[in-house]
Predicted model as a PDB file, atoms N, CA, C, CB and O in Angstrom, pLDDT in the B-factor column:
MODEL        1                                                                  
ATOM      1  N   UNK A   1      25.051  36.984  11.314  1.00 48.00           N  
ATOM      2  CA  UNK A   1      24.660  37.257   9.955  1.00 48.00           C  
ATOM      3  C   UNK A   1      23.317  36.600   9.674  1.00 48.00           C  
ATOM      4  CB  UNK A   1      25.729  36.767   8.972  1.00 48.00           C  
ATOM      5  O   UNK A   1      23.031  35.456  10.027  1.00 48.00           O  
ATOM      6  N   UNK A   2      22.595  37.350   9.068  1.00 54.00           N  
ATOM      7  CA  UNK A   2      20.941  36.909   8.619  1.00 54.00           C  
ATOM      8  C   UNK A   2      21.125  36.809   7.233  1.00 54.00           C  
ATOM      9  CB  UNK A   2      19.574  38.097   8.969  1.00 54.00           C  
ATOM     10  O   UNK A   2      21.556  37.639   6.432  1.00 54.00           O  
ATOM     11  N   UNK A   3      20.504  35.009   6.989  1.00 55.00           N  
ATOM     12  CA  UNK A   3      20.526  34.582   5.916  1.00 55.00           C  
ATOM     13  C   UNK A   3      19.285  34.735   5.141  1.00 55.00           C  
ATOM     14  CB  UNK A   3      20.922  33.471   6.033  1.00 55.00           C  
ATOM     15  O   UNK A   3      19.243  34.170   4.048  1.00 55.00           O  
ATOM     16  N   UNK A   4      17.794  35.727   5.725  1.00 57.00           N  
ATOM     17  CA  UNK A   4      16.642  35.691   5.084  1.00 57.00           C  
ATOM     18  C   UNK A   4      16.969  36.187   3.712  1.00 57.00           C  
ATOM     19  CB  UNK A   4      15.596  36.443   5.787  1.00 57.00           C  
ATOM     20  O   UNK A   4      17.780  37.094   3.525  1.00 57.00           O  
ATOM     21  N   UNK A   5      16.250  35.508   2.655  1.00 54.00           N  
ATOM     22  CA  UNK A   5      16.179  36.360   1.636  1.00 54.00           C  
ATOM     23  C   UNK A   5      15.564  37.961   1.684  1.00 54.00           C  
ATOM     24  CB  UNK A   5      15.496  35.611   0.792  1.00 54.00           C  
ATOM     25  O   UNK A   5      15.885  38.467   0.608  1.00 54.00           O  
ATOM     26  N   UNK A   6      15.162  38.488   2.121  1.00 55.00           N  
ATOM     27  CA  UNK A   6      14.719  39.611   2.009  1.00 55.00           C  
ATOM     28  C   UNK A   6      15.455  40.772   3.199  1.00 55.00           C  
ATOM     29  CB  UNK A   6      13.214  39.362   2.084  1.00 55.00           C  
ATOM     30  O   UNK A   6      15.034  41.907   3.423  1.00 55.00           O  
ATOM     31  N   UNK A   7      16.648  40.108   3.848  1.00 52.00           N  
ATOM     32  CA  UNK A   7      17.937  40.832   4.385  1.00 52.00           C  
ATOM     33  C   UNK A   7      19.256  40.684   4.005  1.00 52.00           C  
ATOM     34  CB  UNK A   7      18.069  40.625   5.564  1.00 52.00           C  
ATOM     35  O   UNK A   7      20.255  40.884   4.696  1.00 52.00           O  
ATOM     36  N   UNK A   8      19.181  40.285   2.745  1.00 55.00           N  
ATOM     37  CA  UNK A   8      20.453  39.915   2.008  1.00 55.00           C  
ATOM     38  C   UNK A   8      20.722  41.195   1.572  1.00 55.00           C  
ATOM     39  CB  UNK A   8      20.386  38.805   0.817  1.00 55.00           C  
ATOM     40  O   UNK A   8      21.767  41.574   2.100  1.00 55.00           O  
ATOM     41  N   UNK A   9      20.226  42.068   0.810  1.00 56.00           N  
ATOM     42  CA  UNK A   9      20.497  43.569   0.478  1.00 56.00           C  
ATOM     43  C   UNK A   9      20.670  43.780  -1.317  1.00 56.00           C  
ATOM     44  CB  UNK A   9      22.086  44.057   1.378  1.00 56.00           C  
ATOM     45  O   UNK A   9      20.726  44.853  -1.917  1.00 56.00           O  
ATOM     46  N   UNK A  10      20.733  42.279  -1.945  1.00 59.00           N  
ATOM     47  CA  UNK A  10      21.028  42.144  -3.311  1.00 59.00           C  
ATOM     48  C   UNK A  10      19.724  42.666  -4.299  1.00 59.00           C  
ATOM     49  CB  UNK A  10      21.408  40.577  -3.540  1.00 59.00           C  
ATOM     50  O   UNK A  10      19.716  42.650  -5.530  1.00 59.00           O  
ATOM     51  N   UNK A  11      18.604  43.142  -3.376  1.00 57.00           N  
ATOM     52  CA  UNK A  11      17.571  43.696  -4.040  1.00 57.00           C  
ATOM     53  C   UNK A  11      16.754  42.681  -4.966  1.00 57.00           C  
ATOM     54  CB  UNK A  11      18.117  44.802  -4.792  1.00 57.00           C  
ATOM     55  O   UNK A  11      16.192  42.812  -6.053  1.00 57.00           O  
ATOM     56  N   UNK A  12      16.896  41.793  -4.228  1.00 61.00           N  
ATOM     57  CA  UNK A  12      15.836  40.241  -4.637  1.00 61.00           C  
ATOM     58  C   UNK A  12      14.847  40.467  -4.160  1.00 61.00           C  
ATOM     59  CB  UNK A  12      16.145  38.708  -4.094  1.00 61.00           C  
ATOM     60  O   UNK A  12      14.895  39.580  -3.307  1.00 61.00           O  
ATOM     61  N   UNK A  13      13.549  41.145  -3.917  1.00 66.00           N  
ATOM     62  CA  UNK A  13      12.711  40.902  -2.952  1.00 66.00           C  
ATOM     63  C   UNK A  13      11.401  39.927  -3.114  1.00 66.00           C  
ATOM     64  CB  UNK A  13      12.371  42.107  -2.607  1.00 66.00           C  
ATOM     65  O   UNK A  13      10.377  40.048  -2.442  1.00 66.00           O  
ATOM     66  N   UNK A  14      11.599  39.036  -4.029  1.00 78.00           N  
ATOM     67  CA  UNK A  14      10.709  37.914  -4.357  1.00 78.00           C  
ATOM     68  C   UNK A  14      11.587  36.620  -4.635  1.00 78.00           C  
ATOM     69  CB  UNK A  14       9.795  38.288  -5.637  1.00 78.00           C  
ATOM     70  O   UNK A  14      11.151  35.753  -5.393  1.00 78.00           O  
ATOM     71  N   UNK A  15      12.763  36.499  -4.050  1.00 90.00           N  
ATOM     72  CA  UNK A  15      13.432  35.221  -3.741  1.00 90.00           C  
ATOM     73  C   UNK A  15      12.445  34.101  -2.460  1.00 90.00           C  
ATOM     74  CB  UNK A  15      15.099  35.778  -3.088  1.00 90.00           C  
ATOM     75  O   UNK A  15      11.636  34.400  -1.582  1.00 90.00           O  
ATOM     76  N   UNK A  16      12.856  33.151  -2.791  1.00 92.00           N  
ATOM     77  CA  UNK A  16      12.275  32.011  -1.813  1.00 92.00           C  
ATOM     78  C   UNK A  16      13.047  31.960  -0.643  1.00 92.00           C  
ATOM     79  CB  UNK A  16      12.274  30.554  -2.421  1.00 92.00           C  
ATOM     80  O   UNK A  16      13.986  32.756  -0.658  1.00 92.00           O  
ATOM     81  N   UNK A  17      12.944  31.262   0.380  1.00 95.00           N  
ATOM     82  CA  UNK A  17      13.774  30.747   1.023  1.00 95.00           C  
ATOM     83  C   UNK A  17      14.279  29.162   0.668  1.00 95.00           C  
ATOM     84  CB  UNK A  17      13.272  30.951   2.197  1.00 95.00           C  
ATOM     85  O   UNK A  17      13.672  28.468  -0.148  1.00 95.00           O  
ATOM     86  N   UNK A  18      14.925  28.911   1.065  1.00 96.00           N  
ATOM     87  CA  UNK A  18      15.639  27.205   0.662  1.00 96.00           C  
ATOM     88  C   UNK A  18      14.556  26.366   0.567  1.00 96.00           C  
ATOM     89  CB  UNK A  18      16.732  26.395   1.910  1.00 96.00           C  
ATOM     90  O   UNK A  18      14.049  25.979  -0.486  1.00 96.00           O  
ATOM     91  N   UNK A  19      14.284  26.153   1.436  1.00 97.00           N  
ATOM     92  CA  UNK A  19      13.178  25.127   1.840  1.00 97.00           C  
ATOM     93  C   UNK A  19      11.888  25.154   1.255  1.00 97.00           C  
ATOM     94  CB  UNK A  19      12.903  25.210   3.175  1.00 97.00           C  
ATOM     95  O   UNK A  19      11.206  24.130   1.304  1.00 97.00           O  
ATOM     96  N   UNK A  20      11.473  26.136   0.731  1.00 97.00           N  
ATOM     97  CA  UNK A  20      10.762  26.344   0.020  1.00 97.00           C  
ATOM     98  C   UNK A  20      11.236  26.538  -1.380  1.00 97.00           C  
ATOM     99  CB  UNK A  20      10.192  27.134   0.512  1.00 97.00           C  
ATOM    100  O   UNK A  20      10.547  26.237  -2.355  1.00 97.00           O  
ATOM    101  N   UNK A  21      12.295  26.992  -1.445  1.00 97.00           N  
ATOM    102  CA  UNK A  21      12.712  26.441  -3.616  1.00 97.00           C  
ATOM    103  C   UNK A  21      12.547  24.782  -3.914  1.00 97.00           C  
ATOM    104  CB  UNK A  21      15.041  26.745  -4.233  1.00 97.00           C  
ATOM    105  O   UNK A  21      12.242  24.190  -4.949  1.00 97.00           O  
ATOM    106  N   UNK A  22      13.004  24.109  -2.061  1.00 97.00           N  
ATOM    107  CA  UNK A  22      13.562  23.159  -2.609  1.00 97.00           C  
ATOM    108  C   UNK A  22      12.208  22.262  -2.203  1.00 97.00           C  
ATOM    109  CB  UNK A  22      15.123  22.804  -2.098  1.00 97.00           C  
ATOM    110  O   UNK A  22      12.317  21.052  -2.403  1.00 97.00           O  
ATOM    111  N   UNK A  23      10.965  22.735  -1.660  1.00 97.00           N  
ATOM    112  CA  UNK A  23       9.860  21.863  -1.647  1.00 97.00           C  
ATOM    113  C   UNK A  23       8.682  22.418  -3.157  1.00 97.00           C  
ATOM    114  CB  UNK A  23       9.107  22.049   0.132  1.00 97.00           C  
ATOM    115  O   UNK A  23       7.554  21.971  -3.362  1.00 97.00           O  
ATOM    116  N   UNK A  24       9.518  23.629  -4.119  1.00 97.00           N  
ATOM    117  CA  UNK A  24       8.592  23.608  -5.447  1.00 97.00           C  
ATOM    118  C   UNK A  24       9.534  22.778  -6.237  1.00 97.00           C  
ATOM    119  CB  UNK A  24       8.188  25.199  -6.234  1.00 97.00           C  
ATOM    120  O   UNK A  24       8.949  21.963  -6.950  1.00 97.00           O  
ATOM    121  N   UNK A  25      11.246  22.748  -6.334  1.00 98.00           N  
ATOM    122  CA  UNK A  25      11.189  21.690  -6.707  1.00 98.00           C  
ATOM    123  C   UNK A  25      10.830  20.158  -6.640  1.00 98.00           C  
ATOM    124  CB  UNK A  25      11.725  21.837  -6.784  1.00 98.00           C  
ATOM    125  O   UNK A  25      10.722  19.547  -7.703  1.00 98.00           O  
ATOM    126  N   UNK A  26      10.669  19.608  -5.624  1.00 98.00           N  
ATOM    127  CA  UNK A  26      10.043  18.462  -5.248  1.00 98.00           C  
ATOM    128  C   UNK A  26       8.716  18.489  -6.475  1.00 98.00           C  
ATOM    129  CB  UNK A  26       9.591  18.535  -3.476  1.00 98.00           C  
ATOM    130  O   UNK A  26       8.519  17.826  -7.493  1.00 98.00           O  
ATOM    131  N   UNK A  27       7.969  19.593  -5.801  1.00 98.00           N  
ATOM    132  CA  UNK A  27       6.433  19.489  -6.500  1.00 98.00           C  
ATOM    133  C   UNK A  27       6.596  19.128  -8.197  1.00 98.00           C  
ATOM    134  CB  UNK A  27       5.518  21.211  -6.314  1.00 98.00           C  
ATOM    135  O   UNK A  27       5.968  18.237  -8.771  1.00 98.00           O  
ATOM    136  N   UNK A  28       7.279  19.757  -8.632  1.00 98.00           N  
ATOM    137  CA  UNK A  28       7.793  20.048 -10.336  1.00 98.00           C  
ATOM    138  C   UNK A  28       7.930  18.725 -10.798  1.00 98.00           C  
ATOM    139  CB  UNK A  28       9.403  20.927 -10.634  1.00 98.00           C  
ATOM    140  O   UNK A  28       7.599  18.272 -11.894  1.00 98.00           O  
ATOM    141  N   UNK A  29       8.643  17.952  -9.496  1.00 98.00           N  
ATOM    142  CA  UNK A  29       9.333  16.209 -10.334  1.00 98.00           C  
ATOM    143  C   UNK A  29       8.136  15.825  -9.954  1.00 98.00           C  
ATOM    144  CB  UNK A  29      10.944  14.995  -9.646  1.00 98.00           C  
ATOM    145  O   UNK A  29       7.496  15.545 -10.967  1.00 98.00           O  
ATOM    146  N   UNK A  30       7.564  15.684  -9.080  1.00 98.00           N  
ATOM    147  CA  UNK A  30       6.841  14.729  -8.857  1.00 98.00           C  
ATOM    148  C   UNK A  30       5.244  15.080  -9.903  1.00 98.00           C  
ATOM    149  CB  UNK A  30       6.758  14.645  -7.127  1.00 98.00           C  
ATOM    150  O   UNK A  30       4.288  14.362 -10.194  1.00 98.00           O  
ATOM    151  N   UNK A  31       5.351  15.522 -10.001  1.00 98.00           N  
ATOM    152  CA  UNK A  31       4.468  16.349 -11.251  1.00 98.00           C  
ATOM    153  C   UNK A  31       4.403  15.662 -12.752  1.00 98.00           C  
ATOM    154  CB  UNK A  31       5.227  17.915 -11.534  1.00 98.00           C  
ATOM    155  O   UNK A  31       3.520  15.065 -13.367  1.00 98.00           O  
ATOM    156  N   UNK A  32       5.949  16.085 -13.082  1.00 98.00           N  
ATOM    157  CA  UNK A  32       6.725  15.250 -14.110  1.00 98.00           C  
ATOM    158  C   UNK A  32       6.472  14.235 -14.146  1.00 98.00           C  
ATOM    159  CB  UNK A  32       7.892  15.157 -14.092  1.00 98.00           C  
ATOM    160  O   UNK A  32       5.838  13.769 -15.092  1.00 98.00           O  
ATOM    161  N   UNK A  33       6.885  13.510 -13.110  1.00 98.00           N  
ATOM    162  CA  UNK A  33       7.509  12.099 -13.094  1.00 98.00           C  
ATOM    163  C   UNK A  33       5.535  11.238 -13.368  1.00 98.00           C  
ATOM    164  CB  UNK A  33       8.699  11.681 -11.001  1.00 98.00           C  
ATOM    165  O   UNK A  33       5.250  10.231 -14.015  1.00 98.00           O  
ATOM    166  N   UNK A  34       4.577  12.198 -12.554  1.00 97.00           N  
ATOM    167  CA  UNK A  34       3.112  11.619 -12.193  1.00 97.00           C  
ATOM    168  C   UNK A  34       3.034  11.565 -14.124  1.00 97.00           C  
ATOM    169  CB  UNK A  34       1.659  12.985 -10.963  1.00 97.00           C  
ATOM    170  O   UNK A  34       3.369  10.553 -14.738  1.00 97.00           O  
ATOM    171  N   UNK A  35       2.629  12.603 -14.692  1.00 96.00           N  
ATOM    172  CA  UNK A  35       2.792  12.361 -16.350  1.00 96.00           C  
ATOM    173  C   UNK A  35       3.541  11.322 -16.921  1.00 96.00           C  
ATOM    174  CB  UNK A  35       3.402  13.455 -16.990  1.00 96.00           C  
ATOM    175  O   UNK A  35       3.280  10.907 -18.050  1.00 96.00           O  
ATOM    176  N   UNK A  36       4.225  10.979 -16.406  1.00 96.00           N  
ATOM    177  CA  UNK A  36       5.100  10.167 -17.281  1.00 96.00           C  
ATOM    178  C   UNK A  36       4.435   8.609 -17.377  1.00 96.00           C  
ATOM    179  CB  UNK A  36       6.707  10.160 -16.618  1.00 96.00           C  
ATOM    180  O   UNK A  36       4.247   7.834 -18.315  1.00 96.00           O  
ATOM    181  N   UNK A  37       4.202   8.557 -16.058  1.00 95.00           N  
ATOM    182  CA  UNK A  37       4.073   7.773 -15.385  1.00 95.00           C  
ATOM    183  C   UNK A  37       2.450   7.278 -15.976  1.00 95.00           C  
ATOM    184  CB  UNK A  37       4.413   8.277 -13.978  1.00 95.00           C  
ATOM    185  O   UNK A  37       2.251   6.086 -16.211  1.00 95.00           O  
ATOM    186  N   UNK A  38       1.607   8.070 -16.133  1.00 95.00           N  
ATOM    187  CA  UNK A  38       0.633   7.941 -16.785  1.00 95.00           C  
ATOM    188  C   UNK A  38       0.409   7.729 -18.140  1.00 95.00           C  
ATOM    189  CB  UNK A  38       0.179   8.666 -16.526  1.00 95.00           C  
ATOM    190  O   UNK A  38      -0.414   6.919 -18.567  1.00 95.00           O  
ATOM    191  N   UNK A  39       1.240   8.554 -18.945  1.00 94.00           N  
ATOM    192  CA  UNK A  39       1.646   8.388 -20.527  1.00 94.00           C  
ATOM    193  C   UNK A  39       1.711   7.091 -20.919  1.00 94.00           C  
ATOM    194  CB  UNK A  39       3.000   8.962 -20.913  1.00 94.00           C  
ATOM    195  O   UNK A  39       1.174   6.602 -21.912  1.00 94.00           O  
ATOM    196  N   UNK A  40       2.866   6.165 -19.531  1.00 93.00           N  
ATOM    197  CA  UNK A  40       3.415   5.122 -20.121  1.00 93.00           C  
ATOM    198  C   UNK A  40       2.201   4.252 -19.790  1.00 93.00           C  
ATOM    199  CB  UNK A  40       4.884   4.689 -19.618  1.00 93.00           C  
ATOM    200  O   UNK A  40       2.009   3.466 -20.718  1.00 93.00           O  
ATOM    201  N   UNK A  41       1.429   4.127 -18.929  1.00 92.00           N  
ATOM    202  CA  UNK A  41       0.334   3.523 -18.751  1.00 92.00           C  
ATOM    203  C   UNK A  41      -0.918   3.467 -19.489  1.00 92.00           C  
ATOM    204  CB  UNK A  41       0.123   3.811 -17.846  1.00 92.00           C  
ATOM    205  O   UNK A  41      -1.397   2.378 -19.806  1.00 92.00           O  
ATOM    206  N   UNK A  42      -1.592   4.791 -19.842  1.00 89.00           N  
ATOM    207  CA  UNK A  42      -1.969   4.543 -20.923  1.00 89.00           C  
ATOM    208  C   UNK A  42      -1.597   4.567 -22.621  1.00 89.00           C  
ATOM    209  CB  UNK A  42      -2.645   4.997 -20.667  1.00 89.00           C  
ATOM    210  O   UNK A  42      -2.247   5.041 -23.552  1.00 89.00           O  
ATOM    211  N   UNK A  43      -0.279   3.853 -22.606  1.00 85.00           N  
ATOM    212  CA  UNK A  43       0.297   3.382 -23.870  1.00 85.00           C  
ATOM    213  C   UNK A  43       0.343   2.299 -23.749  1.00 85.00           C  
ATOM    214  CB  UNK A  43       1.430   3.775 -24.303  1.00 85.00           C  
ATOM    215  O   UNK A  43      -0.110   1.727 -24.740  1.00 85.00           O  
ATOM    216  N   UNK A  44       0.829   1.370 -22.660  1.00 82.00           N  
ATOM    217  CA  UNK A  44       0.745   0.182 -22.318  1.00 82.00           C  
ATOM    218  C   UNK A  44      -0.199  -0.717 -22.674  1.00 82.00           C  
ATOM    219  CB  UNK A  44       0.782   0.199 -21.323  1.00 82.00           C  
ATOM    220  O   UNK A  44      -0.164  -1.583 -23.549  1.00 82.00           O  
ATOM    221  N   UNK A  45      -1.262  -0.350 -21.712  1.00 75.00           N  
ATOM    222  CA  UNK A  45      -2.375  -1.046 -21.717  1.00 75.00           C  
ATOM    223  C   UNK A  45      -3.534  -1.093 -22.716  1.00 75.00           C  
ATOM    224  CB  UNK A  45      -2.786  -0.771 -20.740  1.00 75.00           C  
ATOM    225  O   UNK A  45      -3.783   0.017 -23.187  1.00 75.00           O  
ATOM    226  N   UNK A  46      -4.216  -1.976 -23.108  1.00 70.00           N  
ATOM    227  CA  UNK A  46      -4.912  -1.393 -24.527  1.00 70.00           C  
ATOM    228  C   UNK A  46      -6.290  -1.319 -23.471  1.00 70.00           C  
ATOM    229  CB  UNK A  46      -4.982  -2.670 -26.342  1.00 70.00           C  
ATOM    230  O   UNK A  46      -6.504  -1.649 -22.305  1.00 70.00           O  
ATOM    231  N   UNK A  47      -7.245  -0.563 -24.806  1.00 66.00           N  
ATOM    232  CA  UNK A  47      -8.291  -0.305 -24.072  1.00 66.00           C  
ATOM    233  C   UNK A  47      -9.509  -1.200 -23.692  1.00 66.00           C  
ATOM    234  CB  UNK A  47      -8.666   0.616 -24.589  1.00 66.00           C  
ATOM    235  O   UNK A  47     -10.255  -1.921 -24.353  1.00 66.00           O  
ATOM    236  N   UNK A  48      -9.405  -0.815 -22.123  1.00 64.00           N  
ATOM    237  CA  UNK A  48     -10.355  -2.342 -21.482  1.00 64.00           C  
ATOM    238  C   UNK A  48     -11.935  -2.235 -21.808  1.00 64.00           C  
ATOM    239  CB  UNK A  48     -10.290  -2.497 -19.478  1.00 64.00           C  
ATOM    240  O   UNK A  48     -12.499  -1.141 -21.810  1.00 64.00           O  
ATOM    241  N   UNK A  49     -12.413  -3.093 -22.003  1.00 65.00           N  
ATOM    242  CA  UNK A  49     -13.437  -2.981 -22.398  1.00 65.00           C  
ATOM    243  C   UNK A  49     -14.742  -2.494 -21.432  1.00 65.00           C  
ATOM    244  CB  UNK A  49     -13.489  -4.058 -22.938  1.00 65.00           C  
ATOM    245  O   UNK A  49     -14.076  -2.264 -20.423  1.00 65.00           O  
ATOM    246  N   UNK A  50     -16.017  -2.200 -21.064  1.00 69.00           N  
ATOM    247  CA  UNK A  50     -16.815  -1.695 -19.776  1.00 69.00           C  
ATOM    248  C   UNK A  50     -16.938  -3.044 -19.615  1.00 69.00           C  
ATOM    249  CB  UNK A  50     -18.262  -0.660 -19.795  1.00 69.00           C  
ATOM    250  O   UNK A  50     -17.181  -3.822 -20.538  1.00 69.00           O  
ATOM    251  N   UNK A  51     -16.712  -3.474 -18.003  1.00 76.00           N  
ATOM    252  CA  UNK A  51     -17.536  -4.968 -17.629  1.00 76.00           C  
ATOM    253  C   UNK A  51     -18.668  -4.513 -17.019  1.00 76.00           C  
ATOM    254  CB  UNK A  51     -16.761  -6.109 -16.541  1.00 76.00           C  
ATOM    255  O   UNK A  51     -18.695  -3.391 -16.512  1.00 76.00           O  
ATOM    256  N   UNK A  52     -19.543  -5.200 -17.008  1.00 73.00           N  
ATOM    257  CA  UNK A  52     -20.998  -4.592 -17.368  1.00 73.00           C  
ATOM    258  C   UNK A  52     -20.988  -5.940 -15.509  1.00 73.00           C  
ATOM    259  CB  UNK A  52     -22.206  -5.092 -19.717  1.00 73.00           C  
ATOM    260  O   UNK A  52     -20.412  -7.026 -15.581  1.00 73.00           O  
ATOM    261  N   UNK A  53     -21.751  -5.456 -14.076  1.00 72.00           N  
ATOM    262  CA  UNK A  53     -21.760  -5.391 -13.276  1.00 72.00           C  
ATOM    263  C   UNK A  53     -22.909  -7.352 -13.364  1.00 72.00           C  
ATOM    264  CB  UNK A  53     -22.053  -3.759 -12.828  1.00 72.00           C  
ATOM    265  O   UNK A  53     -23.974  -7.407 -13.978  1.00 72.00           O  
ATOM    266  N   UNK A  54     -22.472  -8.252 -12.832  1.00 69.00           N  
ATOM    267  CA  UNK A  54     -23.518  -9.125 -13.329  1.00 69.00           C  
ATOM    268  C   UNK A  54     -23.544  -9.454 -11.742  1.00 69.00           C  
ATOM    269  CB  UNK A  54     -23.196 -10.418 -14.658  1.00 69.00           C  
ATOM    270  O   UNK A  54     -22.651  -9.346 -10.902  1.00 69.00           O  
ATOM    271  N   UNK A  55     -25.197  -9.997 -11.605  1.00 69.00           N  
ATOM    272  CA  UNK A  55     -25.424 -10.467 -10.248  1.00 69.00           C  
ATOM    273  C   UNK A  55     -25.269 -11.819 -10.126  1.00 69.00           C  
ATOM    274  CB  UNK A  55     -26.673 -10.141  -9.764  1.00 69.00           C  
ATOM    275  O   UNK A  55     -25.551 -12.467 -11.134  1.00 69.00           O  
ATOM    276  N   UNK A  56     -24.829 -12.528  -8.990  1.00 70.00           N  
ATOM    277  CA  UNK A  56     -24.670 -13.598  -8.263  1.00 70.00           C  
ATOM    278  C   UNK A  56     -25.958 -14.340  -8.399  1.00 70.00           C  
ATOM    279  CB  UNK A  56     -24.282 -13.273  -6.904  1.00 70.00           C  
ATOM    280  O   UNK A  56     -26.962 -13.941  -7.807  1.00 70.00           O  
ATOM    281  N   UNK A  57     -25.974 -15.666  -9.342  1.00 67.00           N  
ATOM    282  CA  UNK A  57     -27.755 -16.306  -8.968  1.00 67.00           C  
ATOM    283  C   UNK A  57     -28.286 -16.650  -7.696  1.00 67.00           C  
ATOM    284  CB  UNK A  57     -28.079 -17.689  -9.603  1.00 67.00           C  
ATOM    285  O   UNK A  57     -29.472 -16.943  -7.551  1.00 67.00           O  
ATOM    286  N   UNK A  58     -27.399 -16.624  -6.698  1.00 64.00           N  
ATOM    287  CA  UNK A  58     -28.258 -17.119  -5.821  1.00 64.00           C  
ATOM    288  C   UNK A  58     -28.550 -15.716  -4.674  1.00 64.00           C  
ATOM    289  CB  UNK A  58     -27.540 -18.584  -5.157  1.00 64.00           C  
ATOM    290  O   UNK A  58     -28.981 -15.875  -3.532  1.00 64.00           O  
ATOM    291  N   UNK A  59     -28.242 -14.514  -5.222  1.00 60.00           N  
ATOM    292  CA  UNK A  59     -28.602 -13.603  -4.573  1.00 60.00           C  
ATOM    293  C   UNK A  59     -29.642 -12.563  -4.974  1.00 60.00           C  
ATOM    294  CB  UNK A  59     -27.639 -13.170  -4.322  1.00 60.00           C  
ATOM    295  O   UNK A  59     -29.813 -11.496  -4.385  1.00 60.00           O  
ATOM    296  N   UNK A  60     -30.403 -13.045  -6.177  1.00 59.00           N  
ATOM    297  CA  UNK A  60     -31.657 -12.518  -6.632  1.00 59.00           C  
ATOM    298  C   UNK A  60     -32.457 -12.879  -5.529  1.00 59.00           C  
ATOM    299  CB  UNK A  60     -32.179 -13.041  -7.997  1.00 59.00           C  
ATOM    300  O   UNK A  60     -32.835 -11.966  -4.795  1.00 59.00           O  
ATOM    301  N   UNK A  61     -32.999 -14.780  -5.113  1.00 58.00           N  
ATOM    302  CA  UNK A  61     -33.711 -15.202  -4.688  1.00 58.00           C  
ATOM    303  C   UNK A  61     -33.536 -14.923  -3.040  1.00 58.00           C  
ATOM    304  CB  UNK A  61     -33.736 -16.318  -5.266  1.00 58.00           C  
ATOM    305  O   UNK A  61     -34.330 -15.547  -2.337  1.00 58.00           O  
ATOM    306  N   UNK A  62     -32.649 -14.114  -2.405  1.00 58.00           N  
ATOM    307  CA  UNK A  62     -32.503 -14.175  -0.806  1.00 58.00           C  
ATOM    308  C   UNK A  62     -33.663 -13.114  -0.465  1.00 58.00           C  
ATOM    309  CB  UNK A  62     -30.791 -13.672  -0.131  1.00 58.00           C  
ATOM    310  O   UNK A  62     -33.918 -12.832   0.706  1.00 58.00           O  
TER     311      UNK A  62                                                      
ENDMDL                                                                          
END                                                                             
């Protein structure tokens, strides 16, 4: 017996196969979860201020 989706006969012909439903679900959470994950971060943290790049004194004079 052939388990392809597209020899099943149920007239699905844009079904996935397993492994592939089950690697867009993966993508979907991890998607999710990346938003969330960011939301809570920038709610968290307040906003940092620019640190402005300052040079070392003794590396003007080398």
């Amino acid at each position: 017996m052939n388990d392809r989706p597209k020899d099943r006969g149920d007239g699905s012909k844009t079904a996935l196969p397993l492994y592939e439903r089950e690697a867009q679900a993966l993508r979907e959470k991890t998607e999710r979860l990346r938003a969330l994950r960011l939301a809570r971060d920038g709610a968290d943290a307040p906003a940092a201020p620019a640190r402005s790049v300052a040079k070392k004194a003794g590396a003007a004079s080398r």
